[in-house]
mmCIF file of the N, C-alpha and C atoms, coordinates in Angstrom:
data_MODEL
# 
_entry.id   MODEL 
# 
loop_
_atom_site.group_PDB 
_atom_site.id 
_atom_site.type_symbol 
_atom_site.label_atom_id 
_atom_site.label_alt_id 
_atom_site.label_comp_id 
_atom_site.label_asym_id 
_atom_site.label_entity_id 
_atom_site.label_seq_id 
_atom_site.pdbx_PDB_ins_code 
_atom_site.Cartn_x 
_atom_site.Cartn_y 
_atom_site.Cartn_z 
_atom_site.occupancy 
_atom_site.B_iso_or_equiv 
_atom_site.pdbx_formal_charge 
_atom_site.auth_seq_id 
_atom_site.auth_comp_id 
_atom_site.auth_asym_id 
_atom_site.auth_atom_id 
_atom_site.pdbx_PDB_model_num 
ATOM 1   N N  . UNK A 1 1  ? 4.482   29.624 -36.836 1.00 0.00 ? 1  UNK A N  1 
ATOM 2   C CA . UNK A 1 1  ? 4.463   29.680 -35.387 1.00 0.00 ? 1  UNK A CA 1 
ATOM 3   C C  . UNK A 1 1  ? 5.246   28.504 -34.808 1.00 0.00 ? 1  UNK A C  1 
ATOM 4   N N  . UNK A 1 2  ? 6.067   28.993 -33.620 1.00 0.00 ? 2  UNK A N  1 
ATOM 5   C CA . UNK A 1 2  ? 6.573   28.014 -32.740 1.00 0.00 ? 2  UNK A CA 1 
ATOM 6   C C  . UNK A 1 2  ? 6.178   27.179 -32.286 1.00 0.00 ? 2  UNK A C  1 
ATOM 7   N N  . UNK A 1 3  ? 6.323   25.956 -32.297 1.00 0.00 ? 3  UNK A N  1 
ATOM 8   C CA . UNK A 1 3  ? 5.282   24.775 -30.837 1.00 0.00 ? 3  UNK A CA 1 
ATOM 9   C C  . UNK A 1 3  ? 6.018   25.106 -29.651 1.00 0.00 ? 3  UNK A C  1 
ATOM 10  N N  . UNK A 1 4  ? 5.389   25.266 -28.556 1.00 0.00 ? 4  UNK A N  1 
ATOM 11  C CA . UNK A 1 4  ? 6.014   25.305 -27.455 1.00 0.00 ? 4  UNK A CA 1 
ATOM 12  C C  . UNK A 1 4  ? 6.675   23.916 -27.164 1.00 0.00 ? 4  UNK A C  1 
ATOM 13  N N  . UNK A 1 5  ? 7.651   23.687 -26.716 1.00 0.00 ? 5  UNK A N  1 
ATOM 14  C CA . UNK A 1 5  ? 8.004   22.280 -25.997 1.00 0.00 ? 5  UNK A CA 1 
ATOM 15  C C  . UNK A 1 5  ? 8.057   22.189 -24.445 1.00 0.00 ? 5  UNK A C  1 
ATOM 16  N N  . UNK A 1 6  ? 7.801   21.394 -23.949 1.00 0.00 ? 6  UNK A N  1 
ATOM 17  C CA . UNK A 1 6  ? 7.688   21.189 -22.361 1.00 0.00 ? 6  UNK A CA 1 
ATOM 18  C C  . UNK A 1 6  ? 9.214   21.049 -22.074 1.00 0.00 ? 6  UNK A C  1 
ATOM 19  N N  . UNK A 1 7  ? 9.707   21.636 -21.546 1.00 0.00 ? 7  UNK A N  1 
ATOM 20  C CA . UNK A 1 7  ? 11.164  21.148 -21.008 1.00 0.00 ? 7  UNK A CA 1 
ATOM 21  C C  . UNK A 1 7  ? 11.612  19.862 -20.162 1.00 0.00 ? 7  UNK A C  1 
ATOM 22  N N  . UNK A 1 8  ? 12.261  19.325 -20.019 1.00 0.00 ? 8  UNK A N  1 
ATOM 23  C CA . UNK A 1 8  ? 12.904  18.585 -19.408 1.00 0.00 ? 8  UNK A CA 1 
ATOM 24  C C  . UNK A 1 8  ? 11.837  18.125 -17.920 1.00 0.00 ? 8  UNK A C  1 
ATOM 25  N N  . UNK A 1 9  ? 12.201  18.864 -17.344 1.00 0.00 ? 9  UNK A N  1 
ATOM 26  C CA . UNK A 1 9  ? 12.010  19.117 -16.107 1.00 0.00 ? 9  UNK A CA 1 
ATOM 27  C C  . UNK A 1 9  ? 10.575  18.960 -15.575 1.00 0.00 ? 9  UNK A C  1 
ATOM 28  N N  . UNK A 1 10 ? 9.571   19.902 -16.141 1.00 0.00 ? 10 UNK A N  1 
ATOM 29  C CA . UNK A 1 10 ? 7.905   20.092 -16.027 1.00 0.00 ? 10 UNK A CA 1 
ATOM 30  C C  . UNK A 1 10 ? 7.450   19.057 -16.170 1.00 0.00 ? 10 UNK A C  1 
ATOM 31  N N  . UNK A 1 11 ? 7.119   17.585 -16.505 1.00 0.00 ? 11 UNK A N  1 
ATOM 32  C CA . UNK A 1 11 ? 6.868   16.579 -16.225 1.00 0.00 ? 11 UNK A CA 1 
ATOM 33  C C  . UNK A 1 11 ? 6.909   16.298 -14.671 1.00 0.00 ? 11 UNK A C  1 
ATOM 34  N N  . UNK A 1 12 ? 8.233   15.975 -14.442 1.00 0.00 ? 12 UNK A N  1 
ATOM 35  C CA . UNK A 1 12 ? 8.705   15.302 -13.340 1.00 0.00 ? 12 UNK A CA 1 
ATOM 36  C C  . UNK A 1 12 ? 8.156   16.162 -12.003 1.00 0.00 ? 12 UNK A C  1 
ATOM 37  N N  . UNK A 1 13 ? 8.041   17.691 -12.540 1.00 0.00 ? 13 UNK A N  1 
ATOM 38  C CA . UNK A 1 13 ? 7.721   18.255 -11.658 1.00 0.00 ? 13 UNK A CA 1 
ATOM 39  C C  . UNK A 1 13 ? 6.022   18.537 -11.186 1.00 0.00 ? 13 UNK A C  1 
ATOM 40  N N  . UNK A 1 14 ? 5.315   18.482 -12.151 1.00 0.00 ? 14 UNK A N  1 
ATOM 41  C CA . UNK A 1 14 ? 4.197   17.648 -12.190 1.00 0.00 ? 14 UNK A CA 1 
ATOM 42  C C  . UNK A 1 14 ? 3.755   16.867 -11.521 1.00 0.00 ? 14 UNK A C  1 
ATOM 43  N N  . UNK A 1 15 ? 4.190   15.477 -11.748 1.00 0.00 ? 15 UNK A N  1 
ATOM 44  C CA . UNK A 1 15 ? 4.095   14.721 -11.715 1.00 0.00 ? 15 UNK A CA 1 
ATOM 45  C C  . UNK A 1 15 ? 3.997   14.552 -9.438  1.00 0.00 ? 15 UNK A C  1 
ATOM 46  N N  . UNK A 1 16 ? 5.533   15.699 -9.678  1.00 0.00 ? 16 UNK A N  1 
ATOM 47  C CA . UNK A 1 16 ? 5.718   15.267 -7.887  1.00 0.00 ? 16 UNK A CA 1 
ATOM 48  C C  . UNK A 1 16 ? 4.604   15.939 -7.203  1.00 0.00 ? 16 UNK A C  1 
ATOM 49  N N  . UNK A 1 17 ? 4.173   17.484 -8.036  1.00 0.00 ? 17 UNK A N  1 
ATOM 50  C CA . UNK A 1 17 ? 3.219   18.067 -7.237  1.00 0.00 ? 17 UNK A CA 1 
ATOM 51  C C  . UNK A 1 17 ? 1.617   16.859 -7.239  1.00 0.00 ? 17 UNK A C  1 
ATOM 52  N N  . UNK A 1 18 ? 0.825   16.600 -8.011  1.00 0.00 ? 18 UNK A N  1 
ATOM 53  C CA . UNK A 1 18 ? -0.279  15.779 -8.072  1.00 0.00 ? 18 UNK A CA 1 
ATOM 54  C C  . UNK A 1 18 ? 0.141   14.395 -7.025  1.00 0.00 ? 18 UNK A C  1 
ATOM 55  N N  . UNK A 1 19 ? 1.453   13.674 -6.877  1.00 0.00 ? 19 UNK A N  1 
ATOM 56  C CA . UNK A 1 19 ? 1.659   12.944 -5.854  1.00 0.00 ? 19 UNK A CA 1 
ATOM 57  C C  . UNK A 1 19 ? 1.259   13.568 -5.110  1.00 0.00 ? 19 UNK A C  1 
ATOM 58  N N  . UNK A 1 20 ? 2.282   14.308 -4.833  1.00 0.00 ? 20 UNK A N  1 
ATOM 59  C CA . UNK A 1 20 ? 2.401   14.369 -2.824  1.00 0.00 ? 20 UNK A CA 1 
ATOM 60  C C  . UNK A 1 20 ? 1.153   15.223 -2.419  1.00 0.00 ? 20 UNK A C  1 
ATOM 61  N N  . UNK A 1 21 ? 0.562   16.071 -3.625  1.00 0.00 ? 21 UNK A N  1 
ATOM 62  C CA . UNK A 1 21 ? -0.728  16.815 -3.300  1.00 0.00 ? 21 UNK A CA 1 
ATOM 63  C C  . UNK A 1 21 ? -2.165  15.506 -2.891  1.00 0.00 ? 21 UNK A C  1 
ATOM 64  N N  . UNK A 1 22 ? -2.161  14.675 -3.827  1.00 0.00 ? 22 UNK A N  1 
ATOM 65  C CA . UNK A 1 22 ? -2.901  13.706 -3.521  1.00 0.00 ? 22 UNK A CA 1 
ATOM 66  C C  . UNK A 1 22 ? -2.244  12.921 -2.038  1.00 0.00 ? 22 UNK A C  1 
ATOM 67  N N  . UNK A 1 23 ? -1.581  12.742 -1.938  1.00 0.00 ? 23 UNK A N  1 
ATOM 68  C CA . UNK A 1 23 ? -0.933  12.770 -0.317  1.00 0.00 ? 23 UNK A CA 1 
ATOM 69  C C  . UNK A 1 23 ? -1.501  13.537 0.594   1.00 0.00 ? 23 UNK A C  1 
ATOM 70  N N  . UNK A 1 24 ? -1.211  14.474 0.270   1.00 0.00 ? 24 UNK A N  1 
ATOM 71  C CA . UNK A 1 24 ? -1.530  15.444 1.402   1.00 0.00 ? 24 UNK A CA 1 
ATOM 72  C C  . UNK A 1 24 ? -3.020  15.631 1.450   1.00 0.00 ? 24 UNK A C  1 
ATOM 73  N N  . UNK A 1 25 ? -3.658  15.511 0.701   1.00 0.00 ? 25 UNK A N  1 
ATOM 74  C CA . UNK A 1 25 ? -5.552  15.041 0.936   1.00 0.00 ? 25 UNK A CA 1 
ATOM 75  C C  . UNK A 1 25 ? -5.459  13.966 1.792   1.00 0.00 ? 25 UNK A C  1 
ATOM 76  N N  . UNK A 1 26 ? -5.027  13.057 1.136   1.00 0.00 ? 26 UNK A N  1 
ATOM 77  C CA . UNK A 1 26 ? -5.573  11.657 2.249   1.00 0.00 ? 26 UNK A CA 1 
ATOM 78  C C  . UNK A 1 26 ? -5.186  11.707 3.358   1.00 0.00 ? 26 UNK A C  1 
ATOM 79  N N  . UNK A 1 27 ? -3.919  12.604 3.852   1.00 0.00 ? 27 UNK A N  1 
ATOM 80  C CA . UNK A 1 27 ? -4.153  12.515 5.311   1.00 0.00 ? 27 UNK A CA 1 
ATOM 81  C C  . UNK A 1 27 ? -4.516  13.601 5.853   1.00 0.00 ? 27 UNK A C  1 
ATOM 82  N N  . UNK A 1 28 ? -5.393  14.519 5.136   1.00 0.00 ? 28 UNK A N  1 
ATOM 83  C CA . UNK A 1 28 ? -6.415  15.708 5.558   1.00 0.00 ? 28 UNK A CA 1 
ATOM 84  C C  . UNK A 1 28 ? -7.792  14.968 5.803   1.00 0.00 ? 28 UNK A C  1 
ATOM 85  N N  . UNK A 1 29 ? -8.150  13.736 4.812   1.00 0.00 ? 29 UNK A N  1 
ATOM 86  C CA . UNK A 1 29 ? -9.016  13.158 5.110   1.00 0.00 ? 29 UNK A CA 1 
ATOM 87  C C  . UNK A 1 29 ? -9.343  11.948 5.962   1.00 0.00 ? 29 UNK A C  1 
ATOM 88  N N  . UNK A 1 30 ? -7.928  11.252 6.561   1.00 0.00 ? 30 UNK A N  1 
ATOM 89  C CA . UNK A 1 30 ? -7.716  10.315 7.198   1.00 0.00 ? 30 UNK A CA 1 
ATOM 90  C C  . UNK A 1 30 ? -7.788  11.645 8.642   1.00 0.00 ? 30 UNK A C  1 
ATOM 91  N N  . UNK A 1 31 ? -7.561  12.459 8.844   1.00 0.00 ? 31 UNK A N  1 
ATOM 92  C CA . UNK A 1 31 ? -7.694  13.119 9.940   1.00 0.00 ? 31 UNK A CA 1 
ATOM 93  C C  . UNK A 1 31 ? -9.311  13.423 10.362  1.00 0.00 ? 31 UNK A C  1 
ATOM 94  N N  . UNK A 1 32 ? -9.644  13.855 9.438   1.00 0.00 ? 32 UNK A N  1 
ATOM 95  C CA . UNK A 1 32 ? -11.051 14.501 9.675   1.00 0.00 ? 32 UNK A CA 1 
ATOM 96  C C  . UNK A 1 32 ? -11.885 13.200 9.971   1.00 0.00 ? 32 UNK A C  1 
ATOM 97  N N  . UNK A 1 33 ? -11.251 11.748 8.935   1.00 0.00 ? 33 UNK A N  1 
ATOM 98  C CA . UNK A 1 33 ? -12.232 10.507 9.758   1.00 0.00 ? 33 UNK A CA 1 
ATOM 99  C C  . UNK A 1 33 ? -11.737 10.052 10.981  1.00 0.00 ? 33 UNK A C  1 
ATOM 100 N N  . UNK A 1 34 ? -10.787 10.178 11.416  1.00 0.00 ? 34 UNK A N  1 
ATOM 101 C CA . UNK A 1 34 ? -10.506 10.118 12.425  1.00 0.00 ? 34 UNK A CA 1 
ATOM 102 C C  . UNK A 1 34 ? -11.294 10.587 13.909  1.00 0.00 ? 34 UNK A C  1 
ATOM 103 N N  . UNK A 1 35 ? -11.722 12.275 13.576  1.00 0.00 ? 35 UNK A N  1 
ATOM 104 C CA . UNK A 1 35 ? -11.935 12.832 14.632  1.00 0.00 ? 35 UNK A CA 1 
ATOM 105 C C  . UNK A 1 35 ? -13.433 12.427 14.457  1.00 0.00 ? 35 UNK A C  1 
ATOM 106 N N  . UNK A 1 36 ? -13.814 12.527 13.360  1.00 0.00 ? 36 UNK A N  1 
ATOM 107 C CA . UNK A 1 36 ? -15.511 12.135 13.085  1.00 0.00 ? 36 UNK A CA 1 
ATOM 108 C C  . UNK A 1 36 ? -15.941 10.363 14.158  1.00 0.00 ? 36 UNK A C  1 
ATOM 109 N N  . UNK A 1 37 ? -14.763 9.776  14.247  1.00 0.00 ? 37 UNK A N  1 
ATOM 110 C CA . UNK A 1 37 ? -15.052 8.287  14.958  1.00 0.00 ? 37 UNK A CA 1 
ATOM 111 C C  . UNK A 1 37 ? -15.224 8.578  16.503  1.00 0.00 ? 37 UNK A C  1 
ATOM 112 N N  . UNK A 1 38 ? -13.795 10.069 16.497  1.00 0.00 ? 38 UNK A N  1 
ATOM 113 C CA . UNK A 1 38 ? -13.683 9.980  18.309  1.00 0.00 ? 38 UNK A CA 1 
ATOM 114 C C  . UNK A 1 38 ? -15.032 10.346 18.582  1.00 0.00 ? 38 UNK A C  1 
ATOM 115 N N  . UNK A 1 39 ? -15.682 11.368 17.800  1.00 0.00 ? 39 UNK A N  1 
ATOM 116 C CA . UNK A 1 39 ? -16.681 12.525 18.431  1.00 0.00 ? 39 UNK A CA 1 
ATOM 117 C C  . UNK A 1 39 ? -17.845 11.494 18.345  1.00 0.00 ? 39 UNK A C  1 
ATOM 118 N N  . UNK A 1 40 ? -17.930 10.101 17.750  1.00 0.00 ? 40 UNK A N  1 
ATOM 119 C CA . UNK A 1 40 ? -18.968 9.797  17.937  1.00 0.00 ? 40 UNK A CA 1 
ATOM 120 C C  . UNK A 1 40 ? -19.193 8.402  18.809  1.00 0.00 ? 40 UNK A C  1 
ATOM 121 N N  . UNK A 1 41 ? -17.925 7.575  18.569  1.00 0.00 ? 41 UNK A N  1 
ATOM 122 C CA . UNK A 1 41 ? -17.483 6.579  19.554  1.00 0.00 ? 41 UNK A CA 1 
ATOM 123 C C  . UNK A 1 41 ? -16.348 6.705  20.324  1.00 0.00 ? 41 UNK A C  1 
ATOM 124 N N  . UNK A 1 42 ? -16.726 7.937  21.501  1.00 0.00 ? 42 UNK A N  1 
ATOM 125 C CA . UNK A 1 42 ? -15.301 7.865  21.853  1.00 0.00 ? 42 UNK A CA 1 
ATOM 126 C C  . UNK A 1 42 ? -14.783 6.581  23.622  1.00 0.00 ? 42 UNK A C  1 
ATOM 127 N N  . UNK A 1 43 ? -16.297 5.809  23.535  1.00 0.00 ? 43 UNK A N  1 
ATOM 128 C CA . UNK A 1 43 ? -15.693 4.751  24.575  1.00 0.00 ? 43 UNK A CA 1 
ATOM 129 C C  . UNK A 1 43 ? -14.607 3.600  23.955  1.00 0.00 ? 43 UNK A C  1 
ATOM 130 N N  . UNK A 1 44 ? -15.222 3.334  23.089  1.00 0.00 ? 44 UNK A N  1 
ATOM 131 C CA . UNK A 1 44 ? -14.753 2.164  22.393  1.00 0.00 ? 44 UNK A CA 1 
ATOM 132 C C  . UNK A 1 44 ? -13.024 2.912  21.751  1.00 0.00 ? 44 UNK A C  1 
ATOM 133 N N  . UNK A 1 45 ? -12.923 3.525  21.142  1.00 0.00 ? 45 UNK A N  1 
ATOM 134 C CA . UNK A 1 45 ? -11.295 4.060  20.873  1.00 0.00 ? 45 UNK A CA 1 
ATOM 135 C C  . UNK A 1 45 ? -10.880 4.660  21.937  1.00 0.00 ? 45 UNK A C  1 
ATOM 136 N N  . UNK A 1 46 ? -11.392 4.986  23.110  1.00 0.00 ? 46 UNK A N  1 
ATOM 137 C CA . UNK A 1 46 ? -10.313 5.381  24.322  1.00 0.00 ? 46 UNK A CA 1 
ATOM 138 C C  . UNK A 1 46 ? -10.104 4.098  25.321  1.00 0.00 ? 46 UNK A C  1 
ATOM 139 N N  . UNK A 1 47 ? -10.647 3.051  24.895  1.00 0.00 ? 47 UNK A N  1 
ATOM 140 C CA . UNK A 1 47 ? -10.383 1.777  25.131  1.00 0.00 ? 47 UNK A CA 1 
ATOM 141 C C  . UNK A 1 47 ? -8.843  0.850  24.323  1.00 0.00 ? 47 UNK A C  1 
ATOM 142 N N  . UNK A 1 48 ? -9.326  1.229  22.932  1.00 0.00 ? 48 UNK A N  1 
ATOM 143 C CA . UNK A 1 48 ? -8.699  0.909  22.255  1.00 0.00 ? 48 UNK A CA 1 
ATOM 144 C C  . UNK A 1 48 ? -6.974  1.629  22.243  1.00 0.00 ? 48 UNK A C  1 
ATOM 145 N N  . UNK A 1 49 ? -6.887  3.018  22.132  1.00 0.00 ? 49 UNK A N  1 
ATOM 146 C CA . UNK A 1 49 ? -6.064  3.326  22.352  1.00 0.00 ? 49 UNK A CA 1 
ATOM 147 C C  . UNK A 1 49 ? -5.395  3.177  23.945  1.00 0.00 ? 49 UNK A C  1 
ATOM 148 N N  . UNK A 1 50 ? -6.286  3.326  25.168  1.00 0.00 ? 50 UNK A N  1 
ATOM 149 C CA . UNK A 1 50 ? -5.256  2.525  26.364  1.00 0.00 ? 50 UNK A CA 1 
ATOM 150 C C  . UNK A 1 50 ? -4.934  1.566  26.101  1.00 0.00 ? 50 UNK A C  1 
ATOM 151 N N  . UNK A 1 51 ? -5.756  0.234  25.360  1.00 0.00 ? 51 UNK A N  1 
ATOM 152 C CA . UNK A 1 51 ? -4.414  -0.968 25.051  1.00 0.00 ? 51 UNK A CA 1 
ATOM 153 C C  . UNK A 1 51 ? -3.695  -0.970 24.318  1.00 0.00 ? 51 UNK A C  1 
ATOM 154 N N  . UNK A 1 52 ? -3.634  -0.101 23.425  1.00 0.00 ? 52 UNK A N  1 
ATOM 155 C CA . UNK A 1 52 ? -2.277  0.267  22.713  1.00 0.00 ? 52 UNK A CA 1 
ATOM 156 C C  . UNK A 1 52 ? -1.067  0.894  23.596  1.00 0.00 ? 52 UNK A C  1 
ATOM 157 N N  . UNK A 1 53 ? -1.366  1.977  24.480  1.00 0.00 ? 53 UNK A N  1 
ATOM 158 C CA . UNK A 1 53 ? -0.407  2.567  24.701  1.00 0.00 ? 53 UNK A CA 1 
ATOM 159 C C  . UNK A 1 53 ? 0.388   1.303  26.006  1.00 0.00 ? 53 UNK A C  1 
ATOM 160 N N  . UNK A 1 54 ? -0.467  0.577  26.422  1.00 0.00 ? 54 UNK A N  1 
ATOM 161 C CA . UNK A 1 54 ? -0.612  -0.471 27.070  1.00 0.00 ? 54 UNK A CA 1 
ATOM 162 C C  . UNK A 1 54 ? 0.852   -1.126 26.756  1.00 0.00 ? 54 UNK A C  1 
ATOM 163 N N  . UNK A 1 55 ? 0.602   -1.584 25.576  1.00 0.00 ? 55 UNK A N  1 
ATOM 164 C CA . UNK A 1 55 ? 1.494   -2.328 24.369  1.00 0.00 ? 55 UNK A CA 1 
ATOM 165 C C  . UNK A 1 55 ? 2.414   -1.974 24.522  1.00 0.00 ? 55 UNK A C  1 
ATOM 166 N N  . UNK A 1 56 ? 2.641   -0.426 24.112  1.00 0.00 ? 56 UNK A N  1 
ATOM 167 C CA . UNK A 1 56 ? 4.214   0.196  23.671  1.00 0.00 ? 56 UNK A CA 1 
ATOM 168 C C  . UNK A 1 56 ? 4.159   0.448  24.740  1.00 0.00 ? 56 UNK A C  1 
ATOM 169 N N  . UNK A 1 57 ? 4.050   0.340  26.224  1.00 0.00 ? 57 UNK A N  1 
ATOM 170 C CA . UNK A 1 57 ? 4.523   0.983  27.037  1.00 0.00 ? 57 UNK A CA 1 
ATOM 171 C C  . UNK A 1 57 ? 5.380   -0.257 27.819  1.00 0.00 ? 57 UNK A C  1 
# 
């Protein structure tokens, strides 16, 4: 019987999906904590964000 060999390529490609997939969680989960802060302190971050926009403005 043959061994299969991994080609070239399937590593790297791997490799990019588990990145950017683990990426793309954390800012599914940086979102959801996000909204979890507004819905529960939302004086204090609509404070916070007018002196920000404050800032850049």
């Amino acid at each position: 019987m043959r061994k299969k060999i991994f080609s070239e390529k399937t590593i790297p490609v791997l490799f990019d999906v588990v990145v950017w997939g683990g990426f793309a969680a954390f800012l599914v989960a940086s979102y959801i904590a996000c909204q979890t802060l507004l819905e529960r302190f939302p004086g204090p971050i609509n404070k916070i964000l007018g002196m920000f926009q404050d800032f850049v403005a």
